[in-house]
N, C-alpha and C positions, 0 to 999 in steps of 0.2 A: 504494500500500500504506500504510497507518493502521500508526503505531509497535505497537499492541499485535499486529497480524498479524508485524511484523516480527521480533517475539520468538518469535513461533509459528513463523517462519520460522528464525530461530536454532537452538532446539529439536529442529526436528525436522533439521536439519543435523547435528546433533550426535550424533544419534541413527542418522541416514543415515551419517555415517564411520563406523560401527561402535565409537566412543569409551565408549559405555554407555547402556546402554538404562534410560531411565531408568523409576518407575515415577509411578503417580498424586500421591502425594504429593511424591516427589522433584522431578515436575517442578513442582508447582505453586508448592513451595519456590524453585528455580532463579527460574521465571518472575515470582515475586512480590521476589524479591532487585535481577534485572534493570531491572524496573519501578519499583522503590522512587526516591524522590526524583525520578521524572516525575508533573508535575500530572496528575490523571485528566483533564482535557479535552485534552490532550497524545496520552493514548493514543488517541484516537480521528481525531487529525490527520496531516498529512501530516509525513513523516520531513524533518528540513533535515539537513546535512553532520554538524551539532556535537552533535546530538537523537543520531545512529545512532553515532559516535565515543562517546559516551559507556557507550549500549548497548554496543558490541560490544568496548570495554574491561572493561565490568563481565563481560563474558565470558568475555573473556583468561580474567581474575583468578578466576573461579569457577570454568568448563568448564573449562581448560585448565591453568590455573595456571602462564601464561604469566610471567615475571619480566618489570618495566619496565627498556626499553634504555635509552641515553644517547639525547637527544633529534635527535642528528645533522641532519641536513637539515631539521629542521622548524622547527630555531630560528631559521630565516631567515625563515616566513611571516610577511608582515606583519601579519594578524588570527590572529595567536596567541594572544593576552591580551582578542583581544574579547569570548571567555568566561573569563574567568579561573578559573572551574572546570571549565571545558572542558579548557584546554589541556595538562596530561600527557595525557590522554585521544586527543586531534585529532594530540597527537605520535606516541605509541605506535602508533595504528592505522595514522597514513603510513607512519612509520618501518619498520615490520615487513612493509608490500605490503598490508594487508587495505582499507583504504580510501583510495589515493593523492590526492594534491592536484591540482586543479584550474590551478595554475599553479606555474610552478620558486618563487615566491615568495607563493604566495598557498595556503589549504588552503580557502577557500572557506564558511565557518559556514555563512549562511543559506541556500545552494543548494537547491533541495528534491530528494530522489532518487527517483529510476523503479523500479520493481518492479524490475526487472531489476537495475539497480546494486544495490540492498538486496541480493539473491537470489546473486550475486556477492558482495557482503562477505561473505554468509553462509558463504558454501564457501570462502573465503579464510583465513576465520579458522580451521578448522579441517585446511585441506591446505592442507602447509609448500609444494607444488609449484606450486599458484594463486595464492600471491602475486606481489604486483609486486616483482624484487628489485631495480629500476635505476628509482629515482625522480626522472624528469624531468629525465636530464642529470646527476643527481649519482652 
């Protein structure tokens, strides 16, 4: 899945929990806030860990208007700061179950992810009930 499908994929999750249905220009508003500050050759590439962390924060914060937690377990990953505008971002989404880490110490940035995993965050981030609430031992 291409980042720009995976916001299409957000979208319409969001739409699917019955959260609000949005309309033409509302979504293309959402969609274009989402997308802001990824290079357009980005959109058309494959999603890595810290690419969909960032998406699916700017989600929280729009769809949801999720509050940022304390960063709890995630300030032990060691590539925390390998995006340094990543990281509230790669915390919040572990922290909360919508996109868990790859190791008790590690959140994994450049990983790339599978339709599948995407399609998962997606529905994660919107039912409190598909998160992960036991984050690798902690």
């Amino acid at each position: 899945m291409i980042t720009d499908d995976f916001v299409e994929c957000i979208l319409d999750e969001y739409e699917a929990a019955g959260l609000c249905r949005l309309g033409s220009a509302e979504r293309a508003a959402a969609k274009e806030y989402l997308e802001s500050d990824i290079p357009a050759d980005n959109l058309l590439g494959a999603v890595n860990r810290k690419l969909a962390a960032l998406i699916l924060h700017k989600s929280l914060q729009r769809l949801t208007e999720e509050k940022d937690e304390d960063w709890g377990p995630a300030r032990q990953f060691k590539d925390i700061y390998d995006c340094r505008v990543c990281a509230n971002a790669v915390a919040q989404v572990s922290t909360k179950g919508i996109l868990p880490p790859i190791a008790i110490d590690e959140f994994g940035m450049t990983e790339i992810l599978t339709e599948k995993e995407l399609k998962t965050a997606a529905e994660r981030l919107f039912c409190l009930q598909k998160r992960v609430t036991k984050l690798l031992g902690f």
